[in-house]
C-alpha positions in Angstrom: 119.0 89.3 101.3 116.2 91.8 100.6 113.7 89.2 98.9 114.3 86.9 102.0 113.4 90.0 104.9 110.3 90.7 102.8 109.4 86.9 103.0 110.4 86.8 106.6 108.3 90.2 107.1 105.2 88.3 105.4 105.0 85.5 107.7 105.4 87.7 111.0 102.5 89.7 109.4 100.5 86.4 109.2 101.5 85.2 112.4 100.1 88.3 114.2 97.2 87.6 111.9 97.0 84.4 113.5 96.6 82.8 110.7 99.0 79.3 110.8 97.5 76.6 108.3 97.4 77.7 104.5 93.6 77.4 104.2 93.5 80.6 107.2 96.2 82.6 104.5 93.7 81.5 101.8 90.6 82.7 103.4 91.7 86.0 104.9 93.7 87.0 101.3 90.2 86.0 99.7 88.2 88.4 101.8 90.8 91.3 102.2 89.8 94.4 100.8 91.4 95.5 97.7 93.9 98.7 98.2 93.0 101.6 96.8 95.9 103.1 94.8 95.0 106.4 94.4 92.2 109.2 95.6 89.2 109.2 94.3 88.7 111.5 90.8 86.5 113.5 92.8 88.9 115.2 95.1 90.4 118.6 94.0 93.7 119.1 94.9 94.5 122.3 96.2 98.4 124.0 96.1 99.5 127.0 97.1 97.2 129.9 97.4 94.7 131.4 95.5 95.9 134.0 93.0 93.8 137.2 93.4 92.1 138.3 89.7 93.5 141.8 89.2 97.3 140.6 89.8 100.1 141.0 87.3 103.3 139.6 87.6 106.2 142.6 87.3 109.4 141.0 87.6 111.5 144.7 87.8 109.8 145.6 90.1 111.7 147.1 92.6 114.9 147.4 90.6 116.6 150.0 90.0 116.9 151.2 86.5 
């Protein structure tokens, strides 16, 4: 049943599209922009925050010994 909703969803898309004779679908698949997949290389991704440069990590600290 999931193959057939995802052809069902398709034609409503080209419906709304306005697109109702195969040479329309043809034409507008033709000149659709490719999807870009993922970001461009040049992007950093940043997580988190920055660490500062004098820190060290002590994991007792604050235990009692």
């Amino acid at each position: 049943m999931r193959k057939l909703n995802y052809v069902i969803a398709i034609l409503k898309n080209w419906e709304s599209e306005l697109l109702l004779t195969a040479q329309e679908i043809d034409y507008f698949l033709e000149n659709q922009k490719p999807l870009q997949k993922h970001r461009p290389l040049t992007e950093s991704i940043t997580v988190g925050r920055a660490i500062p440069s004098g820190f060290q990590l002590n994991l007792t600290a604050g235990e009692e010994v």
